[in-house]
C-alpha positions in Angstrom: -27.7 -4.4 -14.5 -27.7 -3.7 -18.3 -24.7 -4.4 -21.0 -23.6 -2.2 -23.2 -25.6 -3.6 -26.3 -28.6 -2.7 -24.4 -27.6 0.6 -23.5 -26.7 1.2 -27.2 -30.3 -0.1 -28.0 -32.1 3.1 -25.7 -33.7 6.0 -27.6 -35.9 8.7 -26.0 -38.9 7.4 -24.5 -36.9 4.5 -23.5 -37.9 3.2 -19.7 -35.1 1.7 -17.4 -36.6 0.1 -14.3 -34.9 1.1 -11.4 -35.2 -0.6 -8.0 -34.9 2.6 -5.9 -38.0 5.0 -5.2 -37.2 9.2 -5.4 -33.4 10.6 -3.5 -32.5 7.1 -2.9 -28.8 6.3 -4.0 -27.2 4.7 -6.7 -24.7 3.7 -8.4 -23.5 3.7 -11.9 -21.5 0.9 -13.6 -19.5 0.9 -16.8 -17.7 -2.3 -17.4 -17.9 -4.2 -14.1 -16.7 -0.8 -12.6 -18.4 2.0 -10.6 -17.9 5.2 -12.0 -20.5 6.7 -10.0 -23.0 7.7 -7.8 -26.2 9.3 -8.2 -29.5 9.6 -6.9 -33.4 9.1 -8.3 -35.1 12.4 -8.7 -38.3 13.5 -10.2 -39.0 16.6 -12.1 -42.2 17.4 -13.7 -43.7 13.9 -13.2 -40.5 12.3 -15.3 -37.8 10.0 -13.5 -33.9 10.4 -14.1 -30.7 10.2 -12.0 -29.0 13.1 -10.9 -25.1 12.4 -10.6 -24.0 13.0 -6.8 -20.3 11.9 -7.1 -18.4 10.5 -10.4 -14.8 9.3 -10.5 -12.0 11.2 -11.9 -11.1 10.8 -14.9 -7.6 9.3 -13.8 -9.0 6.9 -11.7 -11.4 5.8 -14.7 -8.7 5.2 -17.3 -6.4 3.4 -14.1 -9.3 1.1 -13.6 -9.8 0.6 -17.9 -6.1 -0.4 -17.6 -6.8 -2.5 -14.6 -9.7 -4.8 -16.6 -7.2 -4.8 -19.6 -3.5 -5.7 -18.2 -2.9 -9.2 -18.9 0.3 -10.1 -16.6 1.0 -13.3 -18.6 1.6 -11.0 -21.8 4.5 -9.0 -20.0 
């Protein structure tokens, strides 16, 4: 799992280990929630992560507003 300060830190070239080999699934985090779903690929001898199923965008901002609700402010 990686923070967002390291995430900021990447620049092309940068290497993410992933603990997956080639079409085997994963998912994608952004603030202790999953947003996603994707899956390892290979294309000309490089590694990425093809998106296979992402969140809407209401359900995104409901879960933002989820992490941020503070009952004992109301």
């Amino acid at each position: 799992m990686m923070n967002i300060s390291e995430v900021l830190r990447l620049g092309q070239g940068s290497v993410i280990e992933l603990d997956s080999k080639p079409k085997e699934p994963l998912e994608v985090w952004v603030n202790d929630r999953q947003i996603a779903r994707a899956q390892t690929v290979v294309v000309e001898e490089k590694v990425g992560a093809r998106i296979v199923q992402i969140e809407s965008p209401e359900t995104r901002l409901k879960s933002m507003s989820r992490i941020h609700h503070d009952p004992s402010r109301s």
